[in-house]
C-alpha positions in Angstrom: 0.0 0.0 0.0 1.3 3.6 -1.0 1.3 5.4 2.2 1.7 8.5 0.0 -2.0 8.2 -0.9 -2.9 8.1 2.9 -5.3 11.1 3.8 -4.1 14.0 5.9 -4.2 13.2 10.1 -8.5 13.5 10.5 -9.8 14.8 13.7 -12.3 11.5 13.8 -10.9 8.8 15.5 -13.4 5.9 16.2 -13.3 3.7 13.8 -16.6 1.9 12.7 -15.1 -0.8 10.8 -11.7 -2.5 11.1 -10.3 -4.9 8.8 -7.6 -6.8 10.1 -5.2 -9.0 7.6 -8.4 -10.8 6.3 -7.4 -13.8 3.6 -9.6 -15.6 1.7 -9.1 -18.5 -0.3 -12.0 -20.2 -2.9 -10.5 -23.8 -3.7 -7.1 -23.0 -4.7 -7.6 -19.9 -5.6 -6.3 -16.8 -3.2 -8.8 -14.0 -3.3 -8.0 -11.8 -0.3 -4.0 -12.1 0.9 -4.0 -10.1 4.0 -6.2 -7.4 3.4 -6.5 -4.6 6.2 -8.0 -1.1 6.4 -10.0 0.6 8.9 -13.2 3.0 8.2 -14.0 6.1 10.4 -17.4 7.1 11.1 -19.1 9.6 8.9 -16.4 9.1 5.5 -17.8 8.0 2.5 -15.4 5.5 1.3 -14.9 3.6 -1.8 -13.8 0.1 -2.8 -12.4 -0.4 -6.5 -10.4 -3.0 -8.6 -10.8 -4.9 -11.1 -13.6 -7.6 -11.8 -12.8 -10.3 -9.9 -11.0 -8.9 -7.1 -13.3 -10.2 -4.2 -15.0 -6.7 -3.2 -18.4 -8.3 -3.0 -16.8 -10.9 -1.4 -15.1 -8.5 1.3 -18.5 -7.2 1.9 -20.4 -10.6 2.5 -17.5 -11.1 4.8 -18.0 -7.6 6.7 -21.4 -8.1 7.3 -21.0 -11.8 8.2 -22.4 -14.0 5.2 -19.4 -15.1 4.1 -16.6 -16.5 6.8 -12.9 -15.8 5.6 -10.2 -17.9 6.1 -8.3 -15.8 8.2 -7.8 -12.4 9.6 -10.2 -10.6 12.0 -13.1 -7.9 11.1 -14.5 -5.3 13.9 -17.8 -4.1 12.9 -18.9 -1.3 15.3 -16.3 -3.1 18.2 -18.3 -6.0 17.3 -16.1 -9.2 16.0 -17.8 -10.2 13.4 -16.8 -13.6 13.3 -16.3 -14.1 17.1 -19.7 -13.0 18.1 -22.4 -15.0 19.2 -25.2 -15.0 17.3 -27.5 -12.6 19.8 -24.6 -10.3 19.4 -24.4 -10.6 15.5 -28.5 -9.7 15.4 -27.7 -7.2 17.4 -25.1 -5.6 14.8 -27.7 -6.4 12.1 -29.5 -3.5 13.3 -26.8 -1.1 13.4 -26.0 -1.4 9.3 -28.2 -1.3 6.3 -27.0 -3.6 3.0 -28.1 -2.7 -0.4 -27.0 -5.4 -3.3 -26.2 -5.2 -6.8 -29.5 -5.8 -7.8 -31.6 -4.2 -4.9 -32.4 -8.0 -4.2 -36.3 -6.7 -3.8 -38.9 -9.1 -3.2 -41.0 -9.5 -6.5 -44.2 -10.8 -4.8 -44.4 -8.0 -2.0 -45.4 -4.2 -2.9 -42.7 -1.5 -2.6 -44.4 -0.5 1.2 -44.0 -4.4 1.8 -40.1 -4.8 1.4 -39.5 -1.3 3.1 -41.5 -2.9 6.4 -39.5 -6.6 6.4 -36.8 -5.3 8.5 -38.9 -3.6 11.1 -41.0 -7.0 11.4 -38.0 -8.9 11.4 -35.8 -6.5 14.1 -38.3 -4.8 16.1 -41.6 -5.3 18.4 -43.1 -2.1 16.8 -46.9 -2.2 17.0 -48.0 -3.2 13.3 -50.0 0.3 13.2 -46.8 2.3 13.7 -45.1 0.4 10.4 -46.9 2.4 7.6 -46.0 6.1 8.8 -42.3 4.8 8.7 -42.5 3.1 5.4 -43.6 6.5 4.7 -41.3 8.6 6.1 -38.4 6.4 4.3 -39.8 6.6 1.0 -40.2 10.8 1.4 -36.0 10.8 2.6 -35.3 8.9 -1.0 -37.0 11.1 -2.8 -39.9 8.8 -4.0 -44.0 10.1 -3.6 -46.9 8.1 -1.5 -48.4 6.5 -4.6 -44.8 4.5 -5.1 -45.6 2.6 -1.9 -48.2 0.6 -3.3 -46.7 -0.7 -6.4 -44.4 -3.8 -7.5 -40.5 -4.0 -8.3 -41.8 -4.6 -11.7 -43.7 -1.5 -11.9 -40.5 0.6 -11.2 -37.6 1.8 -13.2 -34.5 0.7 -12.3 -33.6 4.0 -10.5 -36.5 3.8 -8.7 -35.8 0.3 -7.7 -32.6 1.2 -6.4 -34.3 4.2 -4.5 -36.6 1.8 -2.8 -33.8 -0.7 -1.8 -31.9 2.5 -0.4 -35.3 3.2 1.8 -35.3 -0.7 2.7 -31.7 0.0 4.1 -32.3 2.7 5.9 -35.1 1.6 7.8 -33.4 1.0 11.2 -31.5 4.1 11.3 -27.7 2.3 10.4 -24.9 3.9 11.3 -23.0 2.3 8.4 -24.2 2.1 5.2 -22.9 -0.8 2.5 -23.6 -0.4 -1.0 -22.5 -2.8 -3.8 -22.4 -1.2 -7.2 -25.5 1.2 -6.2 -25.5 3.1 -10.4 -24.9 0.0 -12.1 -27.5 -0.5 -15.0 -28.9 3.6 -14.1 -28.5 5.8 -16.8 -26.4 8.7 -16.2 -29.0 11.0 -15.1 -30.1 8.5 -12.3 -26.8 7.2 -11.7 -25.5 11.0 -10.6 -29.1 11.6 -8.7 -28.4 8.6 -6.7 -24.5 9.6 -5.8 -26.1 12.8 -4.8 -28.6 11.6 -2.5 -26.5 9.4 -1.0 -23.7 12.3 -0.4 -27.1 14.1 0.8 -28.4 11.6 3.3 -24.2 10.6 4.8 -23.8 14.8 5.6 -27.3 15.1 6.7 -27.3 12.2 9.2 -24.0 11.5 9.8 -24.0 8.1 8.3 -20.8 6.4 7.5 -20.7 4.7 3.2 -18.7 2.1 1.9 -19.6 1.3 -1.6 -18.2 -1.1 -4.1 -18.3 0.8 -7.1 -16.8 0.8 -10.5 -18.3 4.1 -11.7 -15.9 6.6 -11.9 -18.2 9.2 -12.0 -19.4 8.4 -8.5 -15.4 7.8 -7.4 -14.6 11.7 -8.8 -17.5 13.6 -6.9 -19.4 12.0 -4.0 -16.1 9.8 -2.2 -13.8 11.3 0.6 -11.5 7.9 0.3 -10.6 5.5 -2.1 -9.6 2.0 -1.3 -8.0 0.1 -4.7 -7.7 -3.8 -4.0 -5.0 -5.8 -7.0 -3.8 -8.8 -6.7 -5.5 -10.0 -3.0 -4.0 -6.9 -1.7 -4.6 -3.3 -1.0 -2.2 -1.5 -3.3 -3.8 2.2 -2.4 -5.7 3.7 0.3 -6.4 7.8 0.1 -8.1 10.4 -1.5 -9.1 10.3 -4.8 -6.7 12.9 -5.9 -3.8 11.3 -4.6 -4.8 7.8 -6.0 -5.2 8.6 -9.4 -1.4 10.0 -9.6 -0.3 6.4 -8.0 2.1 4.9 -10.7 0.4 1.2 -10.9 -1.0 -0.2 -13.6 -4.7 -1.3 -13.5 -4.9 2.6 -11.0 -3.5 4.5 -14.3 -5.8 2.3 -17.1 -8.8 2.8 -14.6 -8.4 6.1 -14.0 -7.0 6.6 -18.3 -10.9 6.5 -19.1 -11.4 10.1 -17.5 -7.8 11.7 -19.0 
């Protein structure tokens, strides 16, 4: 890693994530050899490379779906893979997940997937649901009459919109997005980078996003993390990155020059 690339010293000192020499191995194939950063709260932070890298991968592993090999992850001061599981449903509350796709249920109504994580992480009376199903659709930007349709009835942007609200319903603290513009046309893609720069400054919310779209790297992200090769090869602001003298760093960021 090119501590040249490191940001300037930041006042904010807790860190909300913490990933600690993490390897990960499919079969005989290395994906992650000793991977470690750490996240403070409020950046917005990005994770690029090259397809096939093992970002989604680092993700599933953050949040606990996939196990690595080795190497520890803090989530929140919570070890992700030595908690129990009370304490892991416990963390579940504390972070919202929005996939590639949006990963919406077809067969329930947009006010539908917005209410399965209050009915699966809270006691809130049923009658209290619908006001916040309502209240989350009005902080993405989407009207009432959205609450009652499908997935199917929805552009993709507005999909993505609704996913957002379904990740947000707890009130995280840290948000994880993987790929969040991909398939939006330019229009939507930039509206979405700007409502999610919009929503981290106005509630404080701590962003890591997988991304590949430079557009978002270039005007929404405070850091940029580049995984090559199972390793972190650059870790800093986007400025300072792009002038890093590694290959895939200068073809990736060659599409902008």
């Amino acid at each position: 890693m090119d501590t040249n690339a490191t940001p300037a010293a930041d006042q904010r000192t807790e860190h909300v994530l913490e990933v600690d020499s993490v390897f990960t191995r499919f079969h005989a194939e290395v994906i992650h050899d000793g991977v470690s950063f750490k996240v403070t709260r409020g950046e917005v932070v990005a994770l690029i490379g090259s397809s096939g890298t093992g970002k989604t991968v680092l993700v599933k592993e953050i949040i606990g779906l996939l196990r690595p090999a080795a190497g520890t992850i803090r989530l929140m001061g919570t070890d992700v893979w030595g908690a129990s599981q009370e304490q892991l449903n416990a963390l579940r509350r504390r972070f919202g997940m929005l996939f590639q796709d949006g990963a919406l249920f077809s067969s329930l109504t947009v006010a539908e997937n917005i209410a399965v994580p209050f009915h699966e992480h809270t006691d809130l009376p049923i009658a209290l649901i619908p006001p916040l199903v309502g209240f989350k659709l009005a902080l993405v930007g989407l009207p009432p009459e959205t609450a009652t349709k499908t997935p199917a009835e929805l552009s993709g942007g507005m999909r993505k919109r609704v996913a957002l609200a379904r990740a947000l319903a707890l009130e995280p603290e840290i948000l994880f997005l993987d790929e969040p513009t991909s398939g939006l046309d330019p229009i939507s893609a930039r509206a979405f980078d700007h409502l999610v720069r919009v929503l981290s400054d106005s509630l404080g919310l701590t962003v890591f996003i997988v991304t590949h779209d430079l557009d978002t790297l270039l005007s929404i992200i405070d850091r940029t993390i580049v995984l090559s090769g199972g390793k972190v090869i650059a870790d800093g602001r986007v400025d300072a990155v792009m002038k890093l003298d590694a290959p895939w760093i200068k073809s990736y960021f060659s599409a902008r020059a």
